[in-house]
C-alpha positions in Angstrom: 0.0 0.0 0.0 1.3 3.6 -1.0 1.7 6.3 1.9 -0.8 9.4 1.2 2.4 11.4 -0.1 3.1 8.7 -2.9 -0.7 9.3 -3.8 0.0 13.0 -4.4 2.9 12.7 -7.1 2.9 12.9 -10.8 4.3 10.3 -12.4 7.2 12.2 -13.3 7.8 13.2 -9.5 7.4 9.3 -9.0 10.0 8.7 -11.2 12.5 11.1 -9.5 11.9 9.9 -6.4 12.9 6.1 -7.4 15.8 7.4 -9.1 17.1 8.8 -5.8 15.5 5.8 -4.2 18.0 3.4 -6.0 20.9 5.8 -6.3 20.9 6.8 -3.2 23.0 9.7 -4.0 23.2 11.1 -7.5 23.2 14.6 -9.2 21.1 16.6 -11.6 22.6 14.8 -14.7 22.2 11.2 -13.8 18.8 12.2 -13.3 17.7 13.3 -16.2 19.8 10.7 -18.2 17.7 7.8 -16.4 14.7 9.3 -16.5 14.4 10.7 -19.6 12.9 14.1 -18.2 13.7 17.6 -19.8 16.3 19.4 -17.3 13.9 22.1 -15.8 11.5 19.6 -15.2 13.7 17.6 -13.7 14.6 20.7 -11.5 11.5 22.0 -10.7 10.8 18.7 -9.4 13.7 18.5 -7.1 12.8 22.0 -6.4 9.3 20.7 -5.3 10.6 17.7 -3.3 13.5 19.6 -1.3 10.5 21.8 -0.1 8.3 19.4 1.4 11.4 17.6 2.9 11.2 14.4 0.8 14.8 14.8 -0.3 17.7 16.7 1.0 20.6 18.7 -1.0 23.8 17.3 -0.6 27.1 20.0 -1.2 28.7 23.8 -0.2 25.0 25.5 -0.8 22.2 25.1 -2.8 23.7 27.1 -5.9 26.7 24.4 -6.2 26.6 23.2 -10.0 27.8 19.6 -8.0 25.3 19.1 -5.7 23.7 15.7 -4.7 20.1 15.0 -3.7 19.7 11.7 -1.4 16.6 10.9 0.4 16.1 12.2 3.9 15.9 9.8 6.3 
């Protein structure tokens, strides 16, 4: 059974979140290579998901061009 938050996703926002899921920790480019989602989606997303405290931002600050998402535990 899927939590109420899983519920609220697009499919797209699904997709991202198993990404991270399976990665653990991965960057902005891996994302959007194995998802096959256009980069400001992708972003927005991330964007989205940092917000509600699904994911956290791993790096120096949230402007890095090398930062890491990972799932907050």
């Amino acid at each position: 059974m899927k939590s109420k938050n899983e519920l609220l996703f697009s499919e797209s926002e699904k997709k991202v979140i198993d990404c991270i899921r399976t990665n653990i920790l991965i960057g902005t480019k891996e994302i959007i290579q194995q998802t096959n989602i256009s980069d400001r989606t992708v972003r927005r997303i991330l964007k989205k998901l940092v917000e509600c405290n699904i994911i956290e931002c791993v790096g120096t600050n949230e402007k890095a061009p090398n930062k890491k998402y990972k799932m907050v535990e």
